[in-house]
C-alpha positions in Angstrom: 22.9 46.0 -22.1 23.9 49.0 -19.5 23.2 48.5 -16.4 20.2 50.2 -15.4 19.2 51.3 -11.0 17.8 48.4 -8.9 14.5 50.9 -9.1 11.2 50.5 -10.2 10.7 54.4 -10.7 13.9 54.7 -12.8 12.4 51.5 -14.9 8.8 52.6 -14.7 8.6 56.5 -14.1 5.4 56.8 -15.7 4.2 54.5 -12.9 2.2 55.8 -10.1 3.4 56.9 -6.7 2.9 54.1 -3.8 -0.5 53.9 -2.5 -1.0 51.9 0.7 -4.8 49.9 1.2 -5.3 48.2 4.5 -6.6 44.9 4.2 -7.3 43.7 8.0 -8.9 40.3 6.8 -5.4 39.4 5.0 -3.2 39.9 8.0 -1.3 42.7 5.8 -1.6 45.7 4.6 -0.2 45.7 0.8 0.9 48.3 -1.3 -1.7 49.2 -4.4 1.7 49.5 -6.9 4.9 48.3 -5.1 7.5 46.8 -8.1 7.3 44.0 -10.7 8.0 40.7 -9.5 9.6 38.3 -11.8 10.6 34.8 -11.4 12.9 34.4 -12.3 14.9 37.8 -13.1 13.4 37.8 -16.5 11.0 39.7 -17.9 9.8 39.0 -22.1 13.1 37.7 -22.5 14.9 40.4 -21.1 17.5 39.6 -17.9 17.6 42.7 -15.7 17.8 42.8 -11.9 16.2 41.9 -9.0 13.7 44.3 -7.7 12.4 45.4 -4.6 10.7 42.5 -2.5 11.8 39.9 -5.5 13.7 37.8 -2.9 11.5 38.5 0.4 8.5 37.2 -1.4 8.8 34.9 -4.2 10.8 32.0 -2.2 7.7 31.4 -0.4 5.2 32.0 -2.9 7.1 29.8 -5.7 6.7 26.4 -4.2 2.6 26.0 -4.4 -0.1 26.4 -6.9 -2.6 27.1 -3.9 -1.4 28.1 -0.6 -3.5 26.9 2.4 -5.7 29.4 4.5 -2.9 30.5 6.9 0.0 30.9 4.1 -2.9 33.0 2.5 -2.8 35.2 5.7 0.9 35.7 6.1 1.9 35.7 2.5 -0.9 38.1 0.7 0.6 40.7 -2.0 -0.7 42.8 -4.3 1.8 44.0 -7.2 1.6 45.5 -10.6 3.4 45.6 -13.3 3.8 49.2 -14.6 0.1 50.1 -15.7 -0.9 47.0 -16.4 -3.2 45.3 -14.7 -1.7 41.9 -14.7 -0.3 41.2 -11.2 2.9 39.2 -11.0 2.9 37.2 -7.9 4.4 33.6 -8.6 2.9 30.3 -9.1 3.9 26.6 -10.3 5.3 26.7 -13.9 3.7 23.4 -14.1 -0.1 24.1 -13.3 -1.3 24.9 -17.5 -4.7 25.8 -15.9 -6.5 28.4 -14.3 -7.1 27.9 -10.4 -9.0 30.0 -8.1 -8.3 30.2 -4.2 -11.5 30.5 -1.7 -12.1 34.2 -1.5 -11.5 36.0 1.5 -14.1 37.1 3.8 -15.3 41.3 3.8 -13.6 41.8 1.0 -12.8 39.0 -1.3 -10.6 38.8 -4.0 -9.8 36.1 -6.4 -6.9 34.9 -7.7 -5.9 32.9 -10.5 -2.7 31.6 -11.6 -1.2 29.8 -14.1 2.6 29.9 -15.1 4.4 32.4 -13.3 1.8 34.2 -12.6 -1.4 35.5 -10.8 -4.2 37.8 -11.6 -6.0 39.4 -8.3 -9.0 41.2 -8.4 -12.2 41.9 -6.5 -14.8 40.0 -7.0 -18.5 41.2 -7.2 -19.5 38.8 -4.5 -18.5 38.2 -1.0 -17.4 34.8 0.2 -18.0 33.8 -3.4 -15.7 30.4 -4.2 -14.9 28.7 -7.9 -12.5 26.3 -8.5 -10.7 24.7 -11.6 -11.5 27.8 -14.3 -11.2 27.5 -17.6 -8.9 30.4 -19.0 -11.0 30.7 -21.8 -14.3 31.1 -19.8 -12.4 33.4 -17.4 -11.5 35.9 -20.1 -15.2 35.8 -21.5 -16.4 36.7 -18.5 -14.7 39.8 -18.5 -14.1 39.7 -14.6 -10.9 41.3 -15.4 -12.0 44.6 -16.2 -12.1 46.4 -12.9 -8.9 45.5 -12.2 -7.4 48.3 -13.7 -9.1 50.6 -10.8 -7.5 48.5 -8.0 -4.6 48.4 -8.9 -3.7 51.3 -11.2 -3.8 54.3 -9.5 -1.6 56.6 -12.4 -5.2 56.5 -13.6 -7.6 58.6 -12.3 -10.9 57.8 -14.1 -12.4 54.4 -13.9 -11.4 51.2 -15.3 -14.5 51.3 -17.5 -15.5 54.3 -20.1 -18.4 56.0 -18.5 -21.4 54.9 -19.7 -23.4 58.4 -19.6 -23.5 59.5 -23.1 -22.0 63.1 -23.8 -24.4 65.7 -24.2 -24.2 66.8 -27.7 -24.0 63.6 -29.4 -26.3 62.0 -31.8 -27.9 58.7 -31.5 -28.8 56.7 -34.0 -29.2 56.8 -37.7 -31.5 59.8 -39.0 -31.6 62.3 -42.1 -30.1 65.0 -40.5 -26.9 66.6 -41.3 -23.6 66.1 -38.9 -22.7 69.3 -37.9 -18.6 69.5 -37.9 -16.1 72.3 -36.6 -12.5 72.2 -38.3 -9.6 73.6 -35.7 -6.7 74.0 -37.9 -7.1 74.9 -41.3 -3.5 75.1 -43.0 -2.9 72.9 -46.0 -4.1 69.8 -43.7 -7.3 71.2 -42.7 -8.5 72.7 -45.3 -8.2 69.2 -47.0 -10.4 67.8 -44.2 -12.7 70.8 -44.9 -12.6 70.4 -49.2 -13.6 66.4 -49.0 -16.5 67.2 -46.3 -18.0 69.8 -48.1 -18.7 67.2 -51.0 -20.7 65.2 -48.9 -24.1 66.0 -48.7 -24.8 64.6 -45.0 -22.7 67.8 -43.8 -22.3 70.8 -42.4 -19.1 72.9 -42.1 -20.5 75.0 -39.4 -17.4 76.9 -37.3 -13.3 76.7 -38.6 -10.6 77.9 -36.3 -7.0 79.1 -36.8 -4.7 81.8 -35.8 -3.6 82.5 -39.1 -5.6 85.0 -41.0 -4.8 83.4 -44.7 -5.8 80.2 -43.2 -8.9 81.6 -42.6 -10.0 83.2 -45.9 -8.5 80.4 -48.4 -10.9 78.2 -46.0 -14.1 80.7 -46.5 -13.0 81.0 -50.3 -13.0 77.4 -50.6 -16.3 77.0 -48.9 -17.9 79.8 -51.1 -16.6 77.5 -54.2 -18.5 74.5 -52.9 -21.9 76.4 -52.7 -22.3 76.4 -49.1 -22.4 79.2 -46.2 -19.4 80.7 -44.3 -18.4 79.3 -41.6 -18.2 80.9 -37.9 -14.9 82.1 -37.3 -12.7 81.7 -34.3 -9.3 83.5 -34.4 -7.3 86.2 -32.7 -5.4 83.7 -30.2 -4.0 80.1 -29.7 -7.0 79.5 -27.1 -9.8 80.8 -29.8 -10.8 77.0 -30.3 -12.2 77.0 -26.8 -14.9 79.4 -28.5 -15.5 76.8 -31.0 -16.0 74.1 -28.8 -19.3 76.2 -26.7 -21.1 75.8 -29.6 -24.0 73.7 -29.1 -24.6 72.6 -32.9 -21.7 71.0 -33.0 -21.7 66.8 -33.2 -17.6 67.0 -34.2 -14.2 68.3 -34.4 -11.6 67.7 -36.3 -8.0 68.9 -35.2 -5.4 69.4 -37.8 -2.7 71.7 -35.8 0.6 71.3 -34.7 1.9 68.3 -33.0 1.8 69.7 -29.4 -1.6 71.3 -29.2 -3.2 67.5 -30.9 -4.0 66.2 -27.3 -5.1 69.6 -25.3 -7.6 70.3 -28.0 -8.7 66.6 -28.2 -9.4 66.2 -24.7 -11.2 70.0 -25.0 -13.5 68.6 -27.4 -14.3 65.5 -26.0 -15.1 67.6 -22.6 -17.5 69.9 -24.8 -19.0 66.6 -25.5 -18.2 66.0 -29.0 -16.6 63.6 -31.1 -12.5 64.4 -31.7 -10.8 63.5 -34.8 -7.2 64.0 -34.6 -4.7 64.3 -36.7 -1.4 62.3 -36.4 0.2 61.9 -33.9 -2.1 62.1 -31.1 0.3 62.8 -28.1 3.8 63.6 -27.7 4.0 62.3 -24.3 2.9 59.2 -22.2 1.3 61.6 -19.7 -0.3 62.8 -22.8 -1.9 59.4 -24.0 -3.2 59.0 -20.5 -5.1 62.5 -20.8 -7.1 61.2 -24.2 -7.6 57.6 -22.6 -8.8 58.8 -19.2 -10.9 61.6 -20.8 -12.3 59.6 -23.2 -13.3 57.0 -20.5 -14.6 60.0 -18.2 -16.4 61.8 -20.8 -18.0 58.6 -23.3 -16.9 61.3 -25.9 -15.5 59.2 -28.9 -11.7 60.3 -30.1 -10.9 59.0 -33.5 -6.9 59.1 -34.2 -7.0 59.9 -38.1 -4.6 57.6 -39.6 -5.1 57.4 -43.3 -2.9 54.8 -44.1 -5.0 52.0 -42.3 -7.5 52.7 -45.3 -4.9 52.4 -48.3 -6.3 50.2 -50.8 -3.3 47.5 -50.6 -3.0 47.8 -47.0 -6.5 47.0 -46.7 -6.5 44.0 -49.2 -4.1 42.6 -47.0 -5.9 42.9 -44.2 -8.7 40.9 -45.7 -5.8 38.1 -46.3 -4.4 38.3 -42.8 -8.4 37.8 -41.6 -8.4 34.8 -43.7 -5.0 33.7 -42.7 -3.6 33.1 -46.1 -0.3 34.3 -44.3 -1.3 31.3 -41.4 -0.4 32.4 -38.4 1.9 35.9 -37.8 4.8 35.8 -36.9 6.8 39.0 -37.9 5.5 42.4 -39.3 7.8 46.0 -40.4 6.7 49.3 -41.2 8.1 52.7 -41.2 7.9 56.3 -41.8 10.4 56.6 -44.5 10.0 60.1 -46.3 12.3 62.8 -47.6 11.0 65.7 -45.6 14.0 67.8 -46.0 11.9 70.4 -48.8 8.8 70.0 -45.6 11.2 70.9 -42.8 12.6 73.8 -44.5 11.6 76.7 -47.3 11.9 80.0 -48.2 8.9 81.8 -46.1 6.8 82.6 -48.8 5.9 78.8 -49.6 5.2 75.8 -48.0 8.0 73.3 -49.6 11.7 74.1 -50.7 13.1 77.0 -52.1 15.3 77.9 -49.2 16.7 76.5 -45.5 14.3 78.7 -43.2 12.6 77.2 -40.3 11.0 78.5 -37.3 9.7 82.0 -37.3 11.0 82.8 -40.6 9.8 80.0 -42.3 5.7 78.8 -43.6 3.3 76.2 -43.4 5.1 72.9 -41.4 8.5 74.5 -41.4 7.3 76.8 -39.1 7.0 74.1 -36.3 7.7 70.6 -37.1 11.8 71.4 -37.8 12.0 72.4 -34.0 11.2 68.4 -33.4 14.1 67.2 -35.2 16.2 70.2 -33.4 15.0 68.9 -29.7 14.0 65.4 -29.9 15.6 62.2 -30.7 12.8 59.3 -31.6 10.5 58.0 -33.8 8.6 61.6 -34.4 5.9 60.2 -36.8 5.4 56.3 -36.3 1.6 55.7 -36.7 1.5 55.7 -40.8 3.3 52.3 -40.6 2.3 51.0 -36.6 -1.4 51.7 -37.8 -2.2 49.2 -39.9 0.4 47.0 -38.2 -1.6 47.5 -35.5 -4.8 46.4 -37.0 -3.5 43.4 -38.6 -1.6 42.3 -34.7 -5.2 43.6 -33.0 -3.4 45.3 -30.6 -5.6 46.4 -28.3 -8.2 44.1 -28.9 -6.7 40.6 -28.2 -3.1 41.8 -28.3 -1.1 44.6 -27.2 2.6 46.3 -27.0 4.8 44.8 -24.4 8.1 47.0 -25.0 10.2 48.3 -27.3 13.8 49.3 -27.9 15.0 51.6 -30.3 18.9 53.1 -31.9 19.1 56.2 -33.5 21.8 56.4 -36.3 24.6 59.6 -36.2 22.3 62.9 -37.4 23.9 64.6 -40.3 21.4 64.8 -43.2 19.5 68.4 -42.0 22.4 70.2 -41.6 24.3 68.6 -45.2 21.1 69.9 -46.3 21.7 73.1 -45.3 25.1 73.8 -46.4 24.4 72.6 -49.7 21.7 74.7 -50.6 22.8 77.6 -48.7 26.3 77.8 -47.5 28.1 76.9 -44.3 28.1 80.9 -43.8 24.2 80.6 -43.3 22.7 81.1 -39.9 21.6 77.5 -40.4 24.5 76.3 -40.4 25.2 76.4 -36.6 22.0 74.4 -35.5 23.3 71.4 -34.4 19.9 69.2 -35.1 19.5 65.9 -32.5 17.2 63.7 -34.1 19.2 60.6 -35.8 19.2 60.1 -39.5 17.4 56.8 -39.0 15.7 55.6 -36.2 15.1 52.0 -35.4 12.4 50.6 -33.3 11.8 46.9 -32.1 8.5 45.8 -30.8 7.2 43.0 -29.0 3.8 42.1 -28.6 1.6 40.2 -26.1 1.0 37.5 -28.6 4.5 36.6 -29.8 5.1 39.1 -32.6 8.2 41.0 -33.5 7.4 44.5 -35.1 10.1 46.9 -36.8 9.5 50.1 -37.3 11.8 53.0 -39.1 11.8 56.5 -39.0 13.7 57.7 -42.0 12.8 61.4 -42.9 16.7 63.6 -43.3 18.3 61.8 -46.3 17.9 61.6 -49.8 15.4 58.5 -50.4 12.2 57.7 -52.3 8.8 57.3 -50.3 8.1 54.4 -48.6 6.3 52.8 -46.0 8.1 49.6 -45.7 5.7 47.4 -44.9 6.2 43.3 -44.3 3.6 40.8 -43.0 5.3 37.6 -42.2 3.2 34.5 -40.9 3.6 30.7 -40.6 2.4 30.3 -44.6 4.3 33.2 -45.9 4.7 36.6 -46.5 4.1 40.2 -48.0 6.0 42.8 -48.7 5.3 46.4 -50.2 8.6 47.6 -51.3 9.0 45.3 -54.1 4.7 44.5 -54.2 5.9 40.8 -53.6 3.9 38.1 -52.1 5.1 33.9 -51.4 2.5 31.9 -50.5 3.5 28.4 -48.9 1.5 26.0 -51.4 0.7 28.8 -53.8 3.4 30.2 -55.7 6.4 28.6 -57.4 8.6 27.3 -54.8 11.6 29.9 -53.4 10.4 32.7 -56.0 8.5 35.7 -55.9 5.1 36.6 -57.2 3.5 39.8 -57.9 1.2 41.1 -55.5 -1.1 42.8 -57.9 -3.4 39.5 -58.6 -3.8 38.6 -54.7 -4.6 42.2 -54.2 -7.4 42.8 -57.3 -8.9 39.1 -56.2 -8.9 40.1 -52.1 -9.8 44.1 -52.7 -12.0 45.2 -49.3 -15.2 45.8 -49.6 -14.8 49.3 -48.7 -12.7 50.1 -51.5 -15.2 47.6 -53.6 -18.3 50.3 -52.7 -16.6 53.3 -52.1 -13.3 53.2 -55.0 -14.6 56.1 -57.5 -16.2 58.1 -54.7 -12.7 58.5 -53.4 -10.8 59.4 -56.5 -9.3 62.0 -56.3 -9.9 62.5 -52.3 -6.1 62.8 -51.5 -3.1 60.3 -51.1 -4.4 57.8 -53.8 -8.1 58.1 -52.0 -7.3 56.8 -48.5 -8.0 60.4 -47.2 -11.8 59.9 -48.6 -12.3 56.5 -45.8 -10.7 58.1 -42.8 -13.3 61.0 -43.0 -16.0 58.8 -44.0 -15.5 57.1 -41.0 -15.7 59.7 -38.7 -18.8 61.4 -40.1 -20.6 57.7 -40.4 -19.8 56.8 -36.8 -21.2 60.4 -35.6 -24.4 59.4 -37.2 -24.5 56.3 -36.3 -23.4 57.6 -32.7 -20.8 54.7 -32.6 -17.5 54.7 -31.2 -15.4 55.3 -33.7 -13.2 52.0 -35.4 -9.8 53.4 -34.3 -9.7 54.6 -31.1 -8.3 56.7 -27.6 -6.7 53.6 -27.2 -5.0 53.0 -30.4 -4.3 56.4 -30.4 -2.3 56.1 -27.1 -0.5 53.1 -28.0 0.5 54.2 -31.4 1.7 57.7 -30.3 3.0 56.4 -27.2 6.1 54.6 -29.5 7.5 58.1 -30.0 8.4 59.1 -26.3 8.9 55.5 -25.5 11.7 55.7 -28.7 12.8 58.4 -26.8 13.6 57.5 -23.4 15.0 54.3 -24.9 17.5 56.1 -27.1 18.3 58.1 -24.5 19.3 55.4 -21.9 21.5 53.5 -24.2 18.9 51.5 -26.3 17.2 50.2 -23.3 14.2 48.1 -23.5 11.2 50.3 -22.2 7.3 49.1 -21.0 4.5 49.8 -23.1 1.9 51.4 -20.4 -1.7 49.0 -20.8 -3.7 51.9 -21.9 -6.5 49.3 -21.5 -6.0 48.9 -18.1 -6.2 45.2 -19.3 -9.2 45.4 -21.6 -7.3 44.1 -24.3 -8.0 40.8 -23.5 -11.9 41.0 -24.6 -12.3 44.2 -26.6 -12.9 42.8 -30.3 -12.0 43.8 -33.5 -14.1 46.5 -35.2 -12.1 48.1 -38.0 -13.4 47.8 -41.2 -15.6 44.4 -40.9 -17.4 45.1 -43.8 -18.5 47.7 -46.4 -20.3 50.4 -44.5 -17.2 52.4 -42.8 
């Protein structure tokens, strides 16, 4: 591994700058976010140096499971890991159980550790003391939630989602229509629009674009269904703000380019209105922060869009990993692996093939994705495979990312591409494109799992998703629609999936399955908008989330930087702000949405 700056910016710049609080009744004053401490140098498995403080503070701290009152005075620290709100102290690796210390007076804060470990955070109650707590009973108590607020201060909004509902938005069940606006109606969009205008609980009351025969195949295709125009917003990329002072408006949905997906989301949810964005969310981690914190500041739902968590075998297995047939998990992959080469270029007049123009000259997605794979060297497009990886692992709700690594293979499939079909004398020809043929990503979670996920989108290849989902009592795997079951199937020798995934079909697909023929991408498309209008009614959060949002899109700039420094392992950011640890899961409990 290269050796990487004794320096907790270098290792964390998403971090926060150093924020001093005095507290007098410590006999300190401690800084909010100083460094990680490890003990030893050894963080998920992963040696690294010593950081800042690591030997001032942990040789005293290491010895005792509860210092006495006057080591309490002398020896008091407050750290954080990253943006999580775990705080890494020290602690007896012997002591399995949560212990508290007596609180302090003025301000008290308690402190529990177990392992290596302590959690500190303020307590509701002055001179409040408990001693010998259960882990369990600590977690249901949920006393961990404000920590994020203490000590997180990258985050500007509270540790909790505000509880003030947004203006617009409906509550509770009733007969009346959802109202929805549609920013972005190119070949994506107008799908969105198509499928809603079959429902007869909506409304296609305002579209938005910039392009002109966006606009009018979206009227003519609202004509066809029988309904009335729509308001218009066009003439500049900033007409969506128009949109969005509607006041008959319950929802958005945002099917634009990758780098407007987070501006707009956090402009609807400001306008008080649910977002549902289209994949990615964010290209950025600064980015995932702007949808979490809004979405906490505003109590605006944001609902990432991610079809592929609603494919009929991906949710069948679902229902299997909920009944651990595969015991416990142990190992999952997934992957964006697509031959995009006919997407990222054309000939201007149509939106796939026929030519090597991208950029200005070219139409529909070649007009901006290409300039990714000229700029950027990651995992571009990782949430059609992390999203239902996700949902099996419950990351964010009893689970998260820790970190990731990823490689990125030599790039030479975009420009082979190009000289085949048009020549090395072609203009073309010269772009020297940076994003890797195939990108690999290792992730490990809170929970134990290893996750791989590939981006494979500039060679010659079939589609595929690549998923695996590997437990304690066997496995699954898409690519060959193979299933072993320990105890189950002949011994050493693969089965065929189809019977496990008739008998454990989801109740969703049960109810819903000839509604959504013909709905797009086998019917998938048909759930992801049905769950956004349902939870609107309802006036619900929505069942995938800011959060998953964040810490699915967070994997590409993540990729990113880790590619860039030499495959180095980089920190998933807690977009929970440590939440994870009793948010439950929601997605798809039963047959309603």
């Amino acid at each position: 591994m290269p050796v990487r700056r004794n320096d907790h910016q270098i290792q964390f710049p998403d971090t926060p700058l150093l924020r001093t609080m005095s507290v007098t009744r410590f006999g300190v004053s401690v800084e909010k976010v100083v460094a990680t401490i490890e003990m030893p140098s050894i963080h998920h498995g992963i040696d690294r140096p010593l950081r800042k403080n690591d030997l001032k503070l942990l040789p005293a701290l290491r010895d005792t499971t509860i210092p006495t009152v006057s080591e309490k005075r002398k020896k008091a620290a407050i750290m954080a890991q990253s943006n999580v709100d775990s705080c890494i102290a020290g602690g007896s690796r012997e002591d399995e159980q949560w212990k508290v210390i007596n609180s302090f007076e003025l301000r008290t804060f308690e402190v529990c550790i177990r392992h290596s470990f302590c959690l500190i955070m303020e307590s509701s109650s002055p001179n409040k003391t408990r001693r010998n707590m259960d882990r369990r009973l600590f977690i249901k108590t949920g006393a961990l939630a404000g920590v994020g607020a203490s000590v997180a201060g990258n985050m500007e909004s509270s540790a909790a989602p505000n509880t003030t509902k947004a203006p617009f938005i409906r509550r509770g069940v009733d007969d009346r229509s959802v109202n929805l606006g549609f920013i972005g109606v190119g070949l994506r969009g107008r799908s969105h629009v198509g499928r809603i205008l079959k429902r007869n609980d909506c409304n296609v009351v305002a579209i938005c674009d910039i392009d002109a025969d966006a606009i009018a195949a979206t009227q003519k295709t609202i004509q066809k269904a029988g309904a009335s125009d729509a308001a218009v917003y066009t003439g500049d990329e900033f007409a969506f703000e128009k949109l969005l002072e509607r006041d008959d408006i319950d929802g958005v949905i945002i099917a634009t380019p990758w780098l407007w997906h987070t501006r707009m989301s956090v402009a609807t949810m400001k306008a008080g209105k649910y977002a549902g964005v289209e994949v990615s969310a964010s290209n950025t981690i600064e980015e995932c922060w702007d949808l979490v914190n809004t979405y906490e500041e505003t109590g605006s739902p944001c609902m990432i869009l991610e079809n592929v968590c609603y494919r009929r075998d991906v949710m069948a297995i679902l229902n299997m990993v909920r009944r651990e047939m595969f015991g416990e998990l142990l190992h999952m992959e997934c992957g964006y692996q697509h031959d995009l080469r006919a997407v990222k270029f054309n000939n201007g007049s149509q939106p796939y093939g026929g030519g090597v123009e991208f950029g200005e000259n070219a139409y529909s997605e070649a007009k901006w994705r290409t300039d990714h794979s000229v700029y950027r060297n990651g995992d571009l497009y990782p949430t059609h495979g992390i999203g239902p990886i996700g949902v099996y692992a419950n990351i964010n709700r009893g689970n998260r990312f820790l970190s990731l690594t990823s490689t990125a293979s030599k790039a030479r499939g975009l420009h082979k591409y190009i000289v085949d079909q048009a020549g090395e004398d072609h203009p073309n020809a010269s772009v020297r494109f940076k994003l890797g043929d195939v990108i690999t990503t290792v992730i490990e979670t809170q929970m134990g799992e290893s996750i791989i996920v590939s981006h494979d989108t500039n060679s010659p290849r079939p589609y595929s998703l690549g998923f695996r989902v590997q437990g304690t009592e066997g496995l699954w795997m898409d690519l060959n629609k193979s299933i072993y079951l320990q105890g189950k199937s002949p011994e050493h020798q693969w089965e065929d999936a189809e019977e496990y995934l008739k008998q454990y079909d989801h109740p969703l697909w049960k109810k819903y399955g000839e509604t959504a023929q013909g709905a797009g991408h086998g019917g998938m498309d048909f759930f992801v908008d049905h769950a956004f209008v349902e939870s609107i009614k309802r006036g619900v959060d929505t069942p995938l989330d800011a959060y998953d949002a964040a810490a699915w899109s967070a994997i590409t700039p993540l990729s990113e930087r880790s590619i860039s420094e030499g495959s180095a392992p980089q920190p998933f950011p807690d977009f929970t702000r440590g939440r994870w640890m009793t948010r439950k899961p929601v997605f798809a409990l039963d047959d309603e949405f």
